[in-house]
N, C-alpha and C positions, 0 to 999 in steps of 0.2 A: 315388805313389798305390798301385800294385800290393803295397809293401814292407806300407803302412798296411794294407792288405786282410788279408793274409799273418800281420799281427802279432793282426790281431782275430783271426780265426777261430782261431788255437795262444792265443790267449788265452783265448776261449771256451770249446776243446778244452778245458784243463788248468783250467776253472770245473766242466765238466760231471764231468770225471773226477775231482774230489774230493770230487766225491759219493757214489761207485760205491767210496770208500775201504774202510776195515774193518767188518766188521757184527759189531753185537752180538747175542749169547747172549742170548733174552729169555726163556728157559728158567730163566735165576738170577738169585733175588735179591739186588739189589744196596745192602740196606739194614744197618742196623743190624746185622743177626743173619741176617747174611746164608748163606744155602743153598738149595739144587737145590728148585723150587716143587714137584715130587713127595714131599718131605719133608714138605710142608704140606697141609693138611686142606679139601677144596673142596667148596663147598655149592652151590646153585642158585638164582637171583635170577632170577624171573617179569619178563617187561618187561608195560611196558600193553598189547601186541598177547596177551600170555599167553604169549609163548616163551620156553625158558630159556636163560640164560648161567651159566656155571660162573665160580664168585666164590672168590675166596680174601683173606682181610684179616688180616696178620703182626702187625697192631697200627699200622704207623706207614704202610706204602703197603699199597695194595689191589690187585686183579688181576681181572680178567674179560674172559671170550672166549664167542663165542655157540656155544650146542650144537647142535651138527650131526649129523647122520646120515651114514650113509656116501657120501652120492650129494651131501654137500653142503647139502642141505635143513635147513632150521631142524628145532629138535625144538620140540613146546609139548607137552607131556607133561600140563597138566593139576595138575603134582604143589603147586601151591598157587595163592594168588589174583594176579591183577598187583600189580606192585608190594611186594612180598610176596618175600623171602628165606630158605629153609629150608636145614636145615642144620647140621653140624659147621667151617663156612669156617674162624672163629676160632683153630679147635685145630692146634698145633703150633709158636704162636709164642712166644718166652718175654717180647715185647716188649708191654705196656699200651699198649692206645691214650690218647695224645694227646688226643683232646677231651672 
């Protein structure tokens, strides 16, 4: 019984800890045409509260991460309507979107 105990829990362990494995770099694109997403041109997507996320679209995967301030804080800048994407995100990819 004790052995059975023993073998769950180093079993468990070694479930938990292959999670904790290698992290990827979501820093690079890993598509098509692929390169460093600072090579790429990012524009600004309003949500419906009005706040902005920084968007960028290579043509075949997209990207967006919400804008923050330096304390953390959303920004809502105001700079268009919800819903509403303004912007160069497009430029710098040499790949046509798909649909």
């Amino acid at each position: 019984m004790k052995f059975a105990k023993i073998c769950a829990v180093l079993g468990a362990a070694m479930l938990v800890s292959g999670c904790m494995g290698s992290k990827v770099d979501k820093t690079v694109d890993r598509g098509i045409d692929s390169k460093h997403l600072s090579q790429l041109q990012a524009g600004i997507w309003v949500d419906p509260n009005g706040c902005d996320h920084w968007i960028i679209d290579d043509g075949a995967e997209g990207y967006l991460s919400q804008r923050l301030d330096k304390y953390g804080k959303p920004v809502c800048s105001g700079t268009a309507p919800p819903n509403v994407a303004t912007g160069s995100f497009k430029r710098g990819s040499s790949v046509s979107d798909p649909i």
